[in-house]
C-alpha positions as a printed NumPy array, in Angstrom:
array([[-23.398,   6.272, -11.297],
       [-20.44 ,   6.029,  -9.022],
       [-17.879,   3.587,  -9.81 ],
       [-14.827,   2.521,  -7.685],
       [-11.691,   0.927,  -9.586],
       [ -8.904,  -1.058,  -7.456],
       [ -5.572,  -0.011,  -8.611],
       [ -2.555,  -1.871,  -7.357],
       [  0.934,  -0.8  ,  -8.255],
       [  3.178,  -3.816,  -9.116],
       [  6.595,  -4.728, -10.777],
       [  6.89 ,  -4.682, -14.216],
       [  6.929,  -8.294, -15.102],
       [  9.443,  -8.276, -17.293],
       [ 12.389,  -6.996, -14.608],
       [ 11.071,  -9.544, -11.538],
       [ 13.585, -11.109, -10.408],
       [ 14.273, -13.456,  -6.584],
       [ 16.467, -11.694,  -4.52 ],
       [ 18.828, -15.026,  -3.551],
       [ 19.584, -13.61 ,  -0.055],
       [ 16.051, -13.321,   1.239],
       [ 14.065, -15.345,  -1.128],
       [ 11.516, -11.99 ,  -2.239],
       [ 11.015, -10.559,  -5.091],
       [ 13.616,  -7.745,  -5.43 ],
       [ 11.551,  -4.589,  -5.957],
       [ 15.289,  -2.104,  -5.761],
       [ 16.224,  -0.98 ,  -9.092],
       [ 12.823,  -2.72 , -10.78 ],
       [ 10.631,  -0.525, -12.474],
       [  6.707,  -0.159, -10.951],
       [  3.704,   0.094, -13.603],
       [ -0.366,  -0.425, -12.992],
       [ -1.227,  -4.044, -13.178],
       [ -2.479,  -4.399, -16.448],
       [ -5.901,  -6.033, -15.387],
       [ -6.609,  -3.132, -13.523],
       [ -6.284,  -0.98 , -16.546],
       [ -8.808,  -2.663, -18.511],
       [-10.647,  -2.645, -15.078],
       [-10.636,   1.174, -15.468],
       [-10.925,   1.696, -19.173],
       [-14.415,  -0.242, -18.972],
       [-15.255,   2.244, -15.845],
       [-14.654,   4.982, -17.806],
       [-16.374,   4.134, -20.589],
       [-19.622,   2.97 , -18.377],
       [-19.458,   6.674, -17.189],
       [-19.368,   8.204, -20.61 ],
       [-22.316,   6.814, -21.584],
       [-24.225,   6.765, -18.395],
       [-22.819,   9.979, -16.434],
       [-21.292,   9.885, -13.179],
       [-18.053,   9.817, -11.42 ],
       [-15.064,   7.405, -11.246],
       [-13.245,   6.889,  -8.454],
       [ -9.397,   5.284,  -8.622],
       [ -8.568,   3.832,  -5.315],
       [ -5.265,   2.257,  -4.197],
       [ -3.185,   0.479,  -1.14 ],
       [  0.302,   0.85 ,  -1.001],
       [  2.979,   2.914,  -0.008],
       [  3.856,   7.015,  -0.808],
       [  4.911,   5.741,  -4.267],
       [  1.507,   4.451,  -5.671],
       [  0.236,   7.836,  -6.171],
       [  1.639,   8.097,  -9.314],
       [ -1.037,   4.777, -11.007],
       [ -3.324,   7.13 ,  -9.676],
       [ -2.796,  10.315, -11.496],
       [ -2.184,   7.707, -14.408],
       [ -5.437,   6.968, -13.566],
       [ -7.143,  10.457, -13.48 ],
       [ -4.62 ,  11.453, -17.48 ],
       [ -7.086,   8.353, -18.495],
       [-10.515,   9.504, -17.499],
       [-10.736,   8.518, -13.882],
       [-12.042,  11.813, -11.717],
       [-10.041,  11.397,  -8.883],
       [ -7.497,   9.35 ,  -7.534],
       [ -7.801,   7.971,  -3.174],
       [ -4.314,   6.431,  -1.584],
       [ -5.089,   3.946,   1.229],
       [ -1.395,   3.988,   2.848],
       [ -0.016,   3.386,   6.156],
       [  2.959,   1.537,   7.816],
       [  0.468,  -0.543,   9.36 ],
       [ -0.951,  -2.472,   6.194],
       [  2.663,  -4.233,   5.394],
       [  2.799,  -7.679,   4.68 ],
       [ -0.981,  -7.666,   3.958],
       [ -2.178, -11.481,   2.419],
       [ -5.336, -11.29 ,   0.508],
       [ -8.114, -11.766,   3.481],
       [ -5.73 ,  -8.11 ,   4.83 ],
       [ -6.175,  -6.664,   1.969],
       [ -9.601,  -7.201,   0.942],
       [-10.529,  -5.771,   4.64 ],
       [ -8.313,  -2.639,   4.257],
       [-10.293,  -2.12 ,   0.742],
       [-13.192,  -2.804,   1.979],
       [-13.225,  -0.093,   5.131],
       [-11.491,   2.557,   2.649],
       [-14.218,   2.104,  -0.317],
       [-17.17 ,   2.416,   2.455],
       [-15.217,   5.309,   3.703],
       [-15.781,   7.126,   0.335],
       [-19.201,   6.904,   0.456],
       [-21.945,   4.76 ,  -1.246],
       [-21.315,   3.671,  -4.548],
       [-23.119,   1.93 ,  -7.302],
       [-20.285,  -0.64 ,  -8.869],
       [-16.374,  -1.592,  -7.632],
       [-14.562,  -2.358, -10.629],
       [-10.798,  -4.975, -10.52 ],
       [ -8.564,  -6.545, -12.669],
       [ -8.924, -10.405, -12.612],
       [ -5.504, -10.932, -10.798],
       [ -2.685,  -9.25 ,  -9.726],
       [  0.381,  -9.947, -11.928],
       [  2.808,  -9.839,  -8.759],
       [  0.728, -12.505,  -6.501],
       [ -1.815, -14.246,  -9.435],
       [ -4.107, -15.267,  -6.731],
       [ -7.308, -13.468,  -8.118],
       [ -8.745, -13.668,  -4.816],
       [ -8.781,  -9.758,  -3.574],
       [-11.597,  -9.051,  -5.825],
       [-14.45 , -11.63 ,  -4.145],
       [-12.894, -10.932,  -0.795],
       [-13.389,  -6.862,  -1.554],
       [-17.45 ,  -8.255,  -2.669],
       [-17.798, -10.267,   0.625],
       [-16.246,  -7.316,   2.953],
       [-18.594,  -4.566,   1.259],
       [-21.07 ,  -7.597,   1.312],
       [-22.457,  -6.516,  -2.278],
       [-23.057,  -9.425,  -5.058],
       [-20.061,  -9.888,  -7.406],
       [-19.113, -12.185, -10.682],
       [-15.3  , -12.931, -11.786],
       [-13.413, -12.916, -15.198],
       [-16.25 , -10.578, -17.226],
       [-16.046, -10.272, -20.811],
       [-18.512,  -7.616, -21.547],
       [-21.037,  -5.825, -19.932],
       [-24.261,  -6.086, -22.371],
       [-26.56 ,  -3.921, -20.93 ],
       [-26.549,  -1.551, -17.9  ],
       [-30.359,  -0.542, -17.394],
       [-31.989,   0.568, -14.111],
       [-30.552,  -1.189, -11.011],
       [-29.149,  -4.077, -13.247],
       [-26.784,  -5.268, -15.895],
       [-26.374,  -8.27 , -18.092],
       [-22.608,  -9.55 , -18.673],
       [-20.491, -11.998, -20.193],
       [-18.611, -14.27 , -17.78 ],
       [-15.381, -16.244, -19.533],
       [-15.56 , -19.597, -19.016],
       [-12.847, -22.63 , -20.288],
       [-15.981, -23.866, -22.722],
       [-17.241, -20.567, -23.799],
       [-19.216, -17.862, -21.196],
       [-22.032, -17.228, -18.989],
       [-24.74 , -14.507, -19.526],
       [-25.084, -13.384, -15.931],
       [-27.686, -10.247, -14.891],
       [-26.491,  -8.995, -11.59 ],
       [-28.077,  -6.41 ,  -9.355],
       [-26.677,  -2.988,  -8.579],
       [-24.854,  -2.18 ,  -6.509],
       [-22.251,  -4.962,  -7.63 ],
       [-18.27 ,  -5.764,  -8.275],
       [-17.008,  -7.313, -11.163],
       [-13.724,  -8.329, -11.734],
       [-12.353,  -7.986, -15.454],
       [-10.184, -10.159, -17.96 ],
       [ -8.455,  -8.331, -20.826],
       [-11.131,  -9.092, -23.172],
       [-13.461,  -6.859, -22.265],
       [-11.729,  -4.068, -23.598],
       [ -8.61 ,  -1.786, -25.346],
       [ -7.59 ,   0.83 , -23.022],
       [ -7.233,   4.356, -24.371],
       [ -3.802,   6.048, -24.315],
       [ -3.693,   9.901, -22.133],
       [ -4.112,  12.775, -23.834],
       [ -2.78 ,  15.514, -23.332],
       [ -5.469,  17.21 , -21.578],
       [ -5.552,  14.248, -19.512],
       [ -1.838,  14.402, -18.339],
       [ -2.621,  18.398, -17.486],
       [ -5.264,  17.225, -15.063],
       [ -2.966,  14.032, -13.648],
       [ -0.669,  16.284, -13.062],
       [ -2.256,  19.191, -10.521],
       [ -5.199,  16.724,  -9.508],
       [ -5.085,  16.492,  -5.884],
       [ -4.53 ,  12.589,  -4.429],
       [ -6.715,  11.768,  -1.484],
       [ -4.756,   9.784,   1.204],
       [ -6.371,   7.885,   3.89 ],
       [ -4.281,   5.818,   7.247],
       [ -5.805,   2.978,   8.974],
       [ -7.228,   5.344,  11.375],
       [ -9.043,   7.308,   8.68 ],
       [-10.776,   4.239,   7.209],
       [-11.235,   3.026,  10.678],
       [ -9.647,  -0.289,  10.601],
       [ -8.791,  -2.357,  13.299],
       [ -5.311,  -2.765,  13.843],
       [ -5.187,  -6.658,  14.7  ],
       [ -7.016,  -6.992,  11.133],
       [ -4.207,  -5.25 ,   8.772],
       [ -0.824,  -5.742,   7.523],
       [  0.7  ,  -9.043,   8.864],
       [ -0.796,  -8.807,  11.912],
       [ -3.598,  -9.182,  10.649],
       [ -3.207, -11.872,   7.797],
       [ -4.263, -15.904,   8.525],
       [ -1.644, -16.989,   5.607],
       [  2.004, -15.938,   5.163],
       [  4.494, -16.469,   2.797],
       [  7.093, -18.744,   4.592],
       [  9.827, -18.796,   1.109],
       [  9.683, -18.141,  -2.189],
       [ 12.125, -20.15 ,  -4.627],
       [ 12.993, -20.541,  -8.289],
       [ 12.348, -24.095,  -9.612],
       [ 15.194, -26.04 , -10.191],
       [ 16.609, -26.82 , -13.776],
       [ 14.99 , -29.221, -15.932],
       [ 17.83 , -30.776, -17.073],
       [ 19.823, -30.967, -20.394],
       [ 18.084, -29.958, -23.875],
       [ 18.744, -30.032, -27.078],
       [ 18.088, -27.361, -30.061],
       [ 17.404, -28.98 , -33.14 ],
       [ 18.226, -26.556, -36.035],
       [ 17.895, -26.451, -39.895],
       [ 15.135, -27.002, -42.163],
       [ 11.749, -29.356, -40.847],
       [ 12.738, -32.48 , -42.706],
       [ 16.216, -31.992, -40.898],
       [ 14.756, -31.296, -37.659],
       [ 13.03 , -34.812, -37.858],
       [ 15.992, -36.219, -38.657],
       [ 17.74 , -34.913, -35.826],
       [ 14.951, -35.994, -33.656],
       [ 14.462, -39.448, -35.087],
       [ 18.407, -40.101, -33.881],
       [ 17.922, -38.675, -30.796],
       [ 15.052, -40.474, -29.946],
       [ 16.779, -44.233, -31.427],
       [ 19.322, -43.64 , -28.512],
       [ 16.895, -44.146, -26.022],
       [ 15.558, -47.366, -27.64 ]])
């Protein structure tokens, strides 16, 4: 079985921050880590090849600088590691995106299940992954739980849904995109960081995936991002301290001087 797992390299959520002189996130100085979706995304890949054989393939769009989620990709089980970078994709939307991804993951080859993360934790739009299923034109399902079963050309899952889930069987081949439910990812051993390390990253341009150039980067993306702003102060709060009863108390006045 050959399974493909979206990687995206984003800021580390705790260090964003709005740059106040062009209104974008400030990326200088800010730490980069894997989206954490996507690493649940590839612990469950990993594990589906453990117990049915196969290979697992990390692939990634970004700049120079995202090669190193994939050799933290490989030090966690994943075989090899393909960069999709060039110039050319910057300023990518989603529809961008889920083109580029689509062209590089039918350049590797046919495949039998695309693996992603629910959402990015930079954009939260959770739309790359259906737009990856309707470029490789391959059934897909959102927010999986669990995979039950995987038997023959077919597998039975767990969709989350706000009320419970859905038991879905979906052909193969497939994508599913993953909530952090469905798994714990493993930490890299040690024999895992040797391999990272002198693994060999693939790196593809837009020519070598054979995209178009009027359908990458911002050239090629039907939404842009005109400004980006924090929201304005709520207003004046107040802290009530002490003990619960005193809390009340507290409140209680508070609230009698807007009676």
């Amino acid at each position: 079985m050959k399974i493909v797992v979206c990687i995206k390299q984003v800021p580390d959520a705790k260090d964003v921050r709005l740059d106040p002189e062009t209104n974008t996130l400030a990326r200088e100085g800010v730490e980069s880590i894997m989206n954490p979706f996507d690493r649940h995304a590839l612990e469950e890949a990993v594990r589906i090849k453990e117990e049915h054989g196969g290979e697992v393939v990390a692939l990634s769009m970004g700049p120079p600088q995202a090669e190193t989620v994939l050799r933290e990709a490989i030090s966690c089980g994943a075989d090899r590691g393909v960069l999709v970078s060039d110039r050319g994709f910057a300023g990518a939307d989603t529809w961008a995106t889920s083109y580029t991804l689509g062209n590089a993951v039918q350049t590797l080859g046919e495949f039998d299940m695309v693996l992603c993360g629910k959402q990015a934790i930079d954009g939260d739009t959770a739309q790359v992954g259906p737009g990856l299923a309707t470029q490789l034109r391959v059934p897909f399902v959102t927010c999986v739980q669990k995979i039950r079963t995987i038997e023959g050309k077919s597998l039975d899952l767990e969709r989350m849904m706000d009320d419970g889930y859905d038991v879905v069987r979906l052909p193969i081949p497939c994508l599913l995109t993953v909530v952090k439910d469905i798994n714990e990812p493993r930490t890299p051993s040690l024999k895992g960081k040797m391999k990272a390390k002198k693994a060999e990253i693939t790196v593809l341009s837009a020519a070598d995936i054979g995209a178009k150039p009027d359908c990458i980067g911002l050239a090629g993306s039907p939404t842009r991002v005109v400004n980006v702003f924090s929201p304005p102060p709520r207003g004046d709060r107040t802290v009530f301290t002490g003990s619960a009863e005193e809390q009340v108390d507290q409140l209680v006045e508070q609230l009698g001087k807007y009676i």
